[in-house]
MIDO-386991 format. One record per residue: x negated, y, z of N, C-alpha, C in turn. Coordinates in steps of 0.1 Angstrom, whole numbers. Layout:
N
<r n_px="X" n_py="Y" n_pz="Z" ca_px="X" ca_py="Y" ca_pz="Z" c_px="X" c_py="Y" c_pz="Z"/>
...
//
This chain:
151
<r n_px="-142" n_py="29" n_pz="220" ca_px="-145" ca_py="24" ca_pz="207" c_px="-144" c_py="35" c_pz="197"/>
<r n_px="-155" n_py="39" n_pz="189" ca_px="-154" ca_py="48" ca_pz="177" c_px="-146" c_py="47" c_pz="168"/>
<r n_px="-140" n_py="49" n_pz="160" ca_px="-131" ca_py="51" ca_pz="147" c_px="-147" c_py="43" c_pz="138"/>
<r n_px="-140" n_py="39" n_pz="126" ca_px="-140" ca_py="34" ca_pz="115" c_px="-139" c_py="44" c_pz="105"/>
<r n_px="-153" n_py="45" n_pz="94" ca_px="-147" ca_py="58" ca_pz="89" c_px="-132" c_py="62" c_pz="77"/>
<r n_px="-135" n_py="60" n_pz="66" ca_px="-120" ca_py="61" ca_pz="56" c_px="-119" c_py="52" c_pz="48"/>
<r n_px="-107" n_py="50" n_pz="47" ca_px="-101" ca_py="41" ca_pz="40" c_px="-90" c_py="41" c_pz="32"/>
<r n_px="-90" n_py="36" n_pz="24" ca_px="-74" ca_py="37" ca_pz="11" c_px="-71" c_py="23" c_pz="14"/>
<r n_px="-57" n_py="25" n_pz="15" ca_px="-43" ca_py="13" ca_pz="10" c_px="-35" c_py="11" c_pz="3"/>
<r n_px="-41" n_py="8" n_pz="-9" ca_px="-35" ca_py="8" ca_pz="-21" c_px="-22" c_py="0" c_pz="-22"/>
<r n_px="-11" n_py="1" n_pz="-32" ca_px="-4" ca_py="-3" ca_pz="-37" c_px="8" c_py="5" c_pz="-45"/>
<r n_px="22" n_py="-5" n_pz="-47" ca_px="29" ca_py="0" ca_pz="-53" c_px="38" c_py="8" c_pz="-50"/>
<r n_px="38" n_py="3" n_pz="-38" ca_px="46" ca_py="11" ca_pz="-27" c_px="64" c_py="16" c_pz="-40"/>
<r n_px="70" n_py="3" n_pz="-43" ca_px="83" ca_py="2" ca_pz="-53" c_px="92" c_py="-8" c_pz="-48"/>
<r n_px="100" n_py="1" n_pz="-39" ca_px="97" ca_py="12" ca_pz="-32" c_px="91" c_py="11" c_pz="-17"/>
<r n_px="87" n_py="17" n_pz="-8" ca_px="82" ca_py="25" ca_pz="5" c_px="87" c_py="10" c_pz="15"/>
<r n_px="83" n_py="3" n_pz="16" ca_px="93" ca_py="0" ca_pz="33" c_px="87" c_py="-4" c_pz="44"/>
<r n_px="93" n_py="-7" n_pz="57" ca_px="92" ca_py="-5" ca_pz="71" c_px="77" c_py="-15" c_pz="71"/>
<r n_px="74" n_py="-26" n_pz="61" ca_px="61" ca_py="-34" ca_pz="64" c_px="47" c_py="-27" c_pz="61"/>
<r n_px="50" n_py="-15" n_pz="51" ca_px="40" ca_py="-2" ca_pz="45" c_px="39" c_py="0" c_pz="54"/>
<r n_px="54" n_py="6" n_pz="63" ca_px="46" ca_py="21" ca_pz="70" c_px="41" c_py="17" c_pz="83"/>
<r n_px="44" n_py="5" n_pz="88" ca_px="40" ca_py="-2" ca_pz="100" c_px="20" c_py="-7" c_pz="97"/>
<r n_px="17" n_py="-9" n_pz="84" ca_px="5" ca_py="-10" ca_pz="81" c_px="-2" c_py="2" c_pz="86"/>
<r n_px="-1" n_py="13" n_pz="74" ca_px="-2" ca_py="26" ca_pz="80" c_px="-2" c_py="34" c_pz="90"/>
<r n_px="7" n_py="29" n_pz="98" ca_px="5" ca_py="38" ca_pz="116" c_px="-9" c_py="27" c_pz="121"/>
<r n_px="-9" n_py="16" n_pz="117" ca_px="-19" ca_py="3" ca_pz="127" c_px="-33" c_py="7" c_pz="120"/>
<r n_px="-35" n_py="12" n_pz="103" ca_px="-49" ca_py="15" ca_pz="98" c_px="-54" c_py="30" c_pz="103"/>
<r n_px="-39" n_py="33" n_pz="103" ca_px="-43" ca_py="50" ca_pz="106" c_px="-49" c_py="53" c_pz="125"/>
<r n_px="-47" n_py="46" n_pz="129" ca_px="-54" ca_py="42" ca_pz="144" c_px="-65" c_py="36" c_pz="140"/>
<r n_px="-67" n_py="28" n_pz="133" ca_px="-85" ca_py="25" ca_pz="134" c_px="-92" c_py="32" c_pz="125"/>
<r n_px="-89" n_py="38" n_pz="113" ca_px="-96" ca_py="49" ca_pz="107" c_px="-96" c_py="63" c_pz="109"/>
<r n_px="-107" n_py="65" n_pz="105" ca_px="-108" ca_py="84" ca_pz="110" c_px="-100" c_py="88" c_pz="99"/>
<r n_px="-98" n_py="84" n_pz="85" ca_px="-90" ca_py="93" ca_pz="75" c_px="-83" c_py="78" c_pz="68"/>
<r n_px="-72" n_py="79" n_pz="61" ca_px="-68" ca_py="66" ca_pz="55" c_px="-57" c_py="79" c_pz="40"/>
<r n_px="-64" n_py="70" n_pz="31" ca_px="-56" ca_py="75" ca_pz="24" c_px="-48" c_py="62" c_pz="17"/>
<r n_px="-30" n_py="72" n_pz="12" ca_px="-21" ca_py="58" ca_pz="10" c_px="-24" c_py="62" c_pz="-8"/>
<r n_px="-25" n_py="54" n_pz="-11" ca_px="-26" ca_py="57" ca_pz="-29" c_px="-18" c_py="48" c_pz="-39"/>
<r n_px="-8" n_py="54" n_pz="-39" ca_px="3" ca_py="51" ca_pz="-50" c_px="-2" c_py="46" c_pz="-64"/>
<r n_px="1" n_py="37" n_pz="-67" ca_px="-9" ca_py="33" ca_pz="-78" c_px="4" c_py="23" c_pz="-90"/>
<r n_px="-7" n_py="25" n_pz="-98" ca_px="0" ca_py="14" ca_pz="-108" c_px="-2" c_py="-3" c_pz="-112"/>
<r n_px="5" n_py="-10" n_pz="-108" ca_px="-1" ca_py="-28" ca_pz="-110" c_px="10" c_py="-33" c_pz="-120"/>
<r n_px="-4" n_py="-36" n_pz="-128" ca_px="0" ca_py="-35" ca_pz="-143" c_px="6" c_py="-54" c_pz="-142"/>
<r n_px="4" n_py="-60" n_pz="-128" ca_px="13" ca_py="-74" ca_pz="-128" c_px="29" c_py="-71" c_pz="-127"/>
<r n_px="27" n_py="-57" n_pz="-122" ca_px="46" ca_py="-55" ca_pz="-122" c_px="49" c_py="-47" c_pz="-125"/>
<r n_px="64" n_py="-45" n_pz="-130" ca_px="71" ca_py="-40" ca_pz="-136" c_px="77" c_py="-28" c_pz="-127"/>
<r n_px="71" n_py="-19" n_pz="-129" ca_px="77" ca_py="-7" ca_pz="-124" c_px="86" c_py="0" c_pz="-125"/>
<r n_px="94" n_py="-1" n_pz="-128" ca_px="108" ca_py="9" ca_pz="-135" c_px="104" c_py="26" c_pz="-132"/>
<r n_px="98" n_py="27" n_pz="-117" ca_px="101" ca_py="42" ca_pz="-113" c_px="88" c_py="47" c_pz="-121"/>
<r n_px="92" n_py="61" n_pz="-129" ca_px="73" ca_py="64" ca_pz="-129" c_px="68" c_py="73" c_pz="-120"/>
<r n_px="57" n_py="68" n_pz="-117" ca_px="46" ca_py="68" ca_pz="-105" c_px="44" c_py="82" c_pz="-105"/>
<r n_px="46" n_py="95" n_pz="-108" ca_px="51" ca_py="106" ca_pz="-99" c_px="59" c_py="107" c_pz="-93"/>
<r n_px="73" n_py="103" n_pz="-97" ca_px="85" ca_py="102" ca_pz="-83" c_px="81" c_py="93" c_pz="-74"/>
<r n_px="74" n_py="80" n_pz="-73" ca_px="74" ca_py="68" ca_pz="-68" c_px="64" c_py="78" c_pz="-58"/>
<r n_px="56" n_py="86" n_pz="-63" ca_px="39" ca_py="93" ca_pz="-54" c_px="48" c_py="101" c_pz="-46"/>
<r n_px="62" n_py="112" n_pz="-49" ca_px="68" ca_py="120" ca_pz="-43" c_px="72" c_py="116" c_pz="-34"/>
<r n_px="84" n_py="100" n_pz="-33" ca_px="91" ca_py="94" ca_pz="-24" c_px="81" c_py="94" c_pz="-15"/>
<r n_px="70" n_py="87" n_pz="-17" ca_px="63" ca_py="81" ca_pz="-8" c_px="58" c_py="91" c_pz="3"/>
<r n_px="53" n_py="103" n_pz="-4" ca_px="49" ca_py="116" ca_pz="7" c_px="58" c_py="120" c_pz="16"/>
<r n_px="67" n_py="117" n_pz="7" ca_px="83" ca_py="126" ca_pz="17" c_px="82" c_py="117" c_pz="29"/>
<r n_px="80" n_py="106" n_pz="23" ca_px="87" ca_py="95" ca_pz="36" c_px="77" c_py="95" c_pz="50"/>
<r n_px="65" n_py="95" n_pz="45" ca_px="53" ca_py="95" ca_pz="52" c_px="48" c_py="110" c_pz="63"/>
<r n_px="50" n_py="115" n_pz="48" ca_px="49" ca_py="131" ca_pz="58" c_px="61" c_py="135" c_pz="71"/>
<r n_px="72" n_py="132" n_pz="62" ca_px="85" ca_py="130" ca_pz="75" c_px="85" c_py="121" c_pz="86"/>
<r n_px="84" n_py="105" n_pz="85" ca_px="84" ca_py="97" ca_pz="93" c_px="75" c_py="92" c_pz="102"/>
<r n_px="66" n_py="95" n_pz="98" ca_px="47" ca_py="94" ca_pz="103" c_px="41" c_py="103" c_pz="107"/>
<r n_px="41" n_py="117" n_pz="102" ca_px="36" ca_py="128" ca_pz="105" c_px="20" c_py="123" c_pz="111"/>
<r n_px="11" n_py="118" n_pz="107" ca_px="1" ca_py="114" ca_pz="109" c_px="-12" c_py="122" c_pz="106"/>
<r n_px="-18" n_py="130" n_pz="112" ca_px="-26" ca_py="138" ca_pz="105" c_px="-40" c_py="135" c_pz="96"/>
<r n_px="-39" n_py="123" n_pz="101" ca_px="-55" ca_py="119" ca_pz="93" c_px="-47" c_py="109" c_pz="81"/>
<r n_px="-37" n_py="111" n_pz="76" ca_px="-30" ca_py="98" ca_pz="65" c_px="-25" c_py="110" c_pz="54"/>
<r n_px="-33" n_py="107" n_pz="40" ca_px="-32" ca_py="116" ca_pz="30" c_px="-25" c_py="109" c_pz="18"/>
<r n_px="-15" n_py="108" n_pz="9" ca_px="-7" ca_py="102" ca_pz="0" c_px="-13" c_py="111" c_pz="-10"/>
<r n_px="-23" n_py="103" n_pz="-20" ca_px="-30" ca_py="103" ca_pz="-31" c_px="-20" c_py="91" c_pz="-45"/>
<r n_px="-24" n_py="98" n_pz="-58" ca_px="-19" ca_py="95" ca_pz="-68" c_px="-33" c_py="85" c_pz="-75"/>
<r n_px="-29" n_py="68" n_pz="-77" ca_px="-42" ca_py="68" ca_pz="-82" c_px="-38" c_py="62" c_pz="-95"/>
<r n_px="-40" n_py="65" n_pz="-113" ca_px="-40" ca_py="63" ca_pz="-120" c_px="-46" c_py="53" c_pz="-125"/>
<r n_px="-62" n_py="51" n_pz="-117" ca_px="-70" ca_py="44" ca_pz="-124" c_px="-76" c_py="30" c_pz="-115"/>
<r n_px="-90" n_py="25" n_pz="-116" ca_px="-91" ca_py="19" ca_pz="-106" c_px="-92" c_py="20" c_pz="-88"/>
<r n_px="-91" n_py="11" n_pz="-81" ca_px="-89" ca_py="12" ca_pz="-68" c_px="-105" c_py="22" c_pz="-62"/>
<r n_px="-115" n_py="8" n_pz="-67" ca_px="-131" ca_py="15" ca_pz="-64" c_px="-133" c_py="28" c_pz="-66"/>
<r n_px="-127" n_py="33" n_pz="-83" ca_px="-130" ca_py="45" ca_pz="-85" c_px="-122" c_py="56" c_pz="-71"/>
<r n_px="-111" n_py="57" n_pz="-66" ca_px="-108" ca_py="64" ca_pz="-57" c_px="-114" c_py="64" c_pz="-45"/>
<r n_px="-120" n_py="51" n_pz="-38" ca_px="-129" ca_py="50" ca_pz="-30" c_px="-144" c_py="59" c_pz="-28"/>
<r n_px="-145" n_py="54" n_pz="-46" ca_px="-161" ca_py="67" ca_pz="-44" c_px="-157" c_py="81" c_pz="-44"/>
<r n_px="-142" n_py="86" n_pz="-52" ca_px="-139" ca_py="100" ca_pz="-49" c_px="-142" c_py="105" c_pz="-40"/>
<r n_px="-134" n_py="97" n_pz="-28" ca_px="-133" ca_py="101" ca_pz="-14" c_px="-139" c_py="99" c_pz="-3"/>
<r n_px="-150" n_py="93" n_pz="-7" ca_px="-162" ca_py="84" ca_pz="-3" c_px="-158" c_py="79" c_pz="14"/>
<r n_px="-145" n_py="66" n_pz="4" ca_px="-144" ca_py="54" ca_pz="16" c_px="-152" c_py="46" c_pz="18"/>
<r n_px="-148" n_py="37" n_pz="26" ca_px="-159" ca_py="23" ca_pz="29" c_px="-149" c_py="8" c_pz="31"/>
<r n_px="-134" n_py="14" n_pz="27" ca_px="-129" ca_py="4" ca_pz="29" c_px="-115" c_py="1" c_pz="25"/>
<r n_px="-109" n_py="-6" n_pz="19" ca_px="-96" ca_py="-10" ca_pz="16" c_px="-86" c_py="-17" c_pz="25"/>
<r n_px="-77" n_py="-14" n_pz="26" ca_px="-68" ca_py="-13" ca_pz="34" c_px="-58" c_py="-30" c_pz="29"/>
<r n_px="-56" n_py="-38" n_pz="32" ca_px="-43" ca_py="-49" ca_pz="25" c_px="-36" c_py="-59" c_pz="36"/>
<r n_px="-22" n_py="-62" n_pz="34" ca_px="-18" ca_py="-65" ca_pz="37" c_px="-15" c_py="-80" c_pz="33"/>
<r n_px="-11" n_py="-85" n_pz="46" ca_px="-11" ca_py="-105" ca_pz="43" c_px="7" c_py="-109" c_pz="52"/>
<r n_px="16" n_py="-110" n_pz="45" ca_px="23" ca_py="-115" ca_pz="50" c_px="27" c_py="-128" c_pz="56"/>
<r n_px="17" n_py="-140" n_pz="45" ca_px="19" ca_py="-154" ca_pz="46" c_px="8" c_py="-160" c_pz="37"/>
<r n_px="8" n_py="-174" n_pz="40" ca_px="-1" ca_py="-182" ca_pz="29" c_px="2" c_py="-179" c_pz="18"/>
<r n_px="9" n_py="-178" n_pz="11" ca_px="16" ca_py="-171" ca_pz="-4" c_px="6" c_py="-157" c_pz="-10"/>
<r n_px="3" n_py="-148" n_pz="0" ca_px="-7" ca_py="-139" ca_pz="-4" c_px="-25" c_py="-141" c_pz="-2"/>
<r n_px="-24" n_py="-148" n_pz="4" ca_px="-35" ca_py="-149" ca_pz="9" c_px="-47" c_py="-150" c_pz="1"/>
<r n_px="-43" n_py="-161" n_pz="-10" ca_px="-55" ca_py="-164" ca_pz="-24" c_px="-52" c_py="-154" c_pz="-32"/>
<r n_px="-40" n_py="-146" n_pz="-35" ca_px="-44" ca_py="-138" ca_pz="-43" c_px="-57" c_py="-123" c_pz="-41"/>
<r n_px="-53" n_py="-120" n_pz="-23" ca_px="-58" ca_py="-112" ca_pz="-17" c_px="-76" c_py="-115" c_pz="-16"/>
<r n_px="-77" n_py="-126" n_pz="-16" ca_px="-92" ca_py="-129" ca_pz="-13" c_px="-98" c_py="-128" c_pz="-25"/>
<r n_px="-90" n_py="-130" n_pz="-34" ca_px="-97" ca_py="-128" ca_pz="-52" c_px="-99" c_py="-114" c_pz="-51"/>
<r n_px="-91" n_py="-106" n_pz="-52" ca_px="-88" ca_py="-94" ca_pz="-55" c_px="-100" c_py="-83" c_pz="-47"/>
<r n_px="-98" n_py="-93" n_pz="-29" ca_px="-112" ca_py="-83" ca_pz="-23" c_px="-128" c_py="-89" c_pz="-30"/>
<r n_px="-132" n_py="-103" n_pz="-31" ca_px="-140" ca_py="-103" ca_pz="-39" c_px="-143" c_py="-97" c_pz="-50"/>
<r n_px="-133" n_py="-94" n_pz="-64" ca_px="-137" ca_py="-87" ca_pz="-75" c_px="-139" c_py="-73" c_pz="-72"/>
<r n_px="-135" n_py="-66" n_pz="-62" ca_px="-137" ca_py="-51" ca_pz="-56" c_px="-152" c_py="-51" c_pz="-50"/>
<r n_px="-154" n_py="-62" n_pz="-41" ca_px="-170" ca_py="-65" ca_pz="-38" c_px="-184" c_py="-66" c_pz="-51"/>
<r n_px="-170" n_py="-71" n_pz="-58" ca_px="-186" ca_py="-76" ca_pz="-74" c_px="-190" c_py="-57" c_pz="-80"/>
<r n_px="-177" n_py="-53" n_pz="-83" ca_px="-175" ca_py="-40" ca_pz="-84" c_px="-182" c_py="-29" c_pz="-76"/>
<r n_px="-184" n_py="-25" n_pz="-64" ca_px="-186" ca_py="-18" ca_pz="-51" c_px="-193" c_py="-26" c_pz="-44"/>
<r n_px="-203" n_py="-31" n_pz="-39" ca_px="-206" ca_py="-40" ca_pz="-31" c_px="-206" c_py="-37" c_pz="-15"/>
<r n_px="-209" n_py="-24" n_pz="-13" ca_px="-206" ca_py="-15" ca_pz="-2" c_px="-189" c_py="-19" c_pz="3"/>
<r n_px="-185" n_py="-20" n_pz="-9" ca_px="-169" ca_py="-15" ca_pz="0" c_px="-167" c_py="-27" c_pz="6"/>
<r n_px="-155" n_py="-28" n_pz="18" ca_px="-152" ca_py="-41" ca_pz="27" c_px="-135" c_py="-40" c_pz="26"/>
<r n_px="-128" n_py="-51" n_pz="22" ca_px="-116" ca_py="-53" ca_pz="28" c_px="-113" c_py="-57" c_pz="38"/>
<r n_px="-104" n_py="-49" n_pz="44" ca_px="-100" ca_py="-49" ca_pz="55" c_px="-86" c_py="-51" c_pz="58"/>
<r n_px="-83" n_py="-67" n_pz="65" ca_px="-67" ca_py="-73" ca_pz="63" c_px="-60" c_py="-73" c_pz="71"/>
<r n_px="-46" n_py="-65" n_pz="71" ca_px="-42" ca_py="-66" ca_pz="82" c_px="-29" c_py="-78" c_pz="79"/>
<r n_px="-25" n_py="-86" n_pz="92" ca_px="-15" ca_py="-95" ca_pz="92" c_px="3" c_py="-89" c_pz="93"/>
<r n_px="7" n_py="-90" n_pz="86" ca_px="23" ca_py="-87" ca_pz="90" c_px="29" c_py="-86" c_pz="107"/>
<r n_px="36" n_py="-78" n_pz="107" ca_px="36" ca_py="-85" ca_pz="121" c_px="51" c_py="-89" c_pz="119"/>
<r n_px="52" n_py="-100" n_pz="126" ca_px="63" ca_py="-113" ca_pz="126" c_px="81" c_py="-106" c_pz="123"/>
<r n_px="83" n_py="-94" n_pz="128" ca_px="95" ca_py="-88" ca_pz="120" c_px="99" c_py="-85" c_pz="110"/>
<r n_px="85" n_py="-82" n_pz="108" ca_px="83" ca_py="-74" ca_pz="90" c_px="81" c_py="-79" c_pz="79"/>
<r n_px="75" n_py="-96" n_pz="85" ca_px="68" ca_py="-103" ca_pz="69" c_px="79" c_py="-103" c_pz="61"/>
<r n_px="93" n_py="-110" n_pz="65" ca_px="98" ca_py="-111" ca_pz="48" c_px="106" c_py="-101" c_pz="44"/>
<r n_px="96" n_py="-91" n_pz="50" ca_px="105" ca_py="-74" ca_pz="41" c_px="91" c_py="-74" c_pz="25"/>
<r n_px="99" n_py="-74" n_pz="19" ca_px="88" ca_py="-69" ca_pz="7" c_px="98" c_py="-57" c_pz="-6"/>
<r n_px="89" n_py="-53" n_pz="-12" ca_px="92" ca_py="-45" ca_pz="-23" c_px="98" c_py="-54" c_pz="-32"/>
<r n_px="97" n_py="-62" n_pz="-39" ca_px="107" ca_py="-73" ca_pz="-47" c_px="120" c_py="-76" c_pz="-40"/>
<r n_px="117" n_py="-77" n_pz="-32" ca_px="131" ca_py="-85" ca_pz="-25" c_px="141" c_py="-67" c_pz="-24"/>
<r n_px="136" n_py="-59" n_pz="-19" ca_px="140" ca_py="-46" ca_pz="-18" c_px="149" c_py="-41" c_pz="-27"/>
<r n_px="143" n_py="-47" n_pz="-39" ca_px="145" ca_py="-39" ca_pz="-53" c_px="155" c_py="-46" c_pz="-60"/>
<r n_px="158" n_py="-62" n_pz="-58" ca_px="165" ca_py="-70" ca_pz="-57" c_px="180" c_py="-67" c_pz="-56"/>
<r n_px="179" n_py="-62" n_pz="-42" ca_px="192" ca_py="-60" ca_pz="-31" c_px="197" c_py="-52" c_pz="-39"/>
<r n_px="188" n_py="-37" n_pz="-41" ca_px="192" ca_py="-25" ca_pz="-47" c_px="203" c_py="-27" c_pz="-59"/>
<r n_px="194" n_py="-37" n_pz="-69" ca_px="201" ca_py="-42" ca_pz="-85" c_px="213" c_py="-47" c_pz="-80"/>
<r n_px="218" n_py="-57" n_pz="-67" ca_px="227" ca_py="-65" ca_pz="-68" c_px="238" c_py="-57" c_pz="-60"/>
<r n_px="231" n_py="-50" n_pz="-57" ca_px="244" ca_py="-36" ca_pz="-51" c_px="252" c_py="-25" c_pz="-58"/>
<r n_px="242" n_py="-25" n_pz="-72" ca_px="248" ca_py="-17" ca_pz="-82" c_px="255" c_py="-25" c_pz="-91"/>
<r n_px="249" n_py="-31" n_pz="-90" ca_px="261" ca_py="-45" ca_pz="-99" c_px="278" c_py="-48" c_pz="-92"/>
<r n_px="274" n_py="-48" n_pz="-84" ca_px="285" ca_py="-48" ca_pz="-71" c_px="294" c_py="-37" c_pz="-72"/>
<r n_px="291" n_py="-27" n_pz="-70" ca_px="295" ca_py="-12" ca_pz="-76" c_px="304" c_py="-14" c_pz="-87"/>
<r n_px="294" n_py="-15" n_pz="-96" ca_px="298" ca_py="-16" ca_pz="-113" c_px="311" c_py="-21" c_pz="-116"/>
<r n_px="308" n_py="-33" n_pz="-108" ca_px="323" ca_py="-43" ca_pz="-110" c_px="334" c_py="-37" c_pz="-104"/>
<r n_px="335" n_py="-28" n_pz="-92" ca_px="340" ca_py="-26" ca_pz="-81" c_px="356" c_py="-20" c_pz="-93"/>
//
């Protein structure tokens, strides 16, 4: 079976965890190039700014993945517009549970009204990883420093 050509997987990656990079090794097997693109989602609140957040992420990627067709891109603007930069054909998203799912089908539709060419492409959590997320991550982090603080 042929490869699939390129593709970006956008997010906030705030911060990096084991449900990202397990995405990434599974897109980076079906695409010939996948880029990870650090980006900004203006529904959340990001404390880090998205140059260190773009640094972590390469470190992590470049060190733990070593993947040669997986490039960690900085994206400021829209998703589409990086697509035609690099002339993908497809977006990369993740579905943990019913909980994402309507947002994700909105989101790949308005990319379609946008690009009509481009295709989402979803991959399912796999069952260890769904209730790892970046909120909950970020969470722990706060309530550990609090913990500290008091200490």
């Amino acid at each position: 079976m042929s490869k699939l050509h390129r593709a970006v997987f956008p997010g906030s990656f705030n911060p990096l965890h084991d449900g990202h990079l397990n995405i990434i090794k599974r897109a980076a097997h079906l695409f010939e190039y996948l880029y990870v693109a650090v980006s900004i989602n203006i529904d959340k609140k990001n404390k880090a700014d998205i140059r260190d957040r773009f640094q972590k992420v390469k470190n992590i990627i470049d060190k733990k993945l070593k993947l040669k067709n997986v490039k960690v891109v900085l994206n400021n603007g829209l998703t589409i517009n990086l697509l035609k930069k690099f002339k993908c054909q497809y977006i990369v998203r993740s579905i943990r549970g019913v909980r994402d799912i309507q947002y994700e089908i909105n989101m790949a539709q308005n990319n379609h009204l946008l690009a009509n060419k481009i295709e989402t492409i979803f991959f399912v959590s796999s069952n260890k990883l769904k209730k790892v997320s970046s909120s909950n991550l970020r969470e722990l982090i706060r309530q550990k420093r609090l913990i500290k603080k008091g200490s």
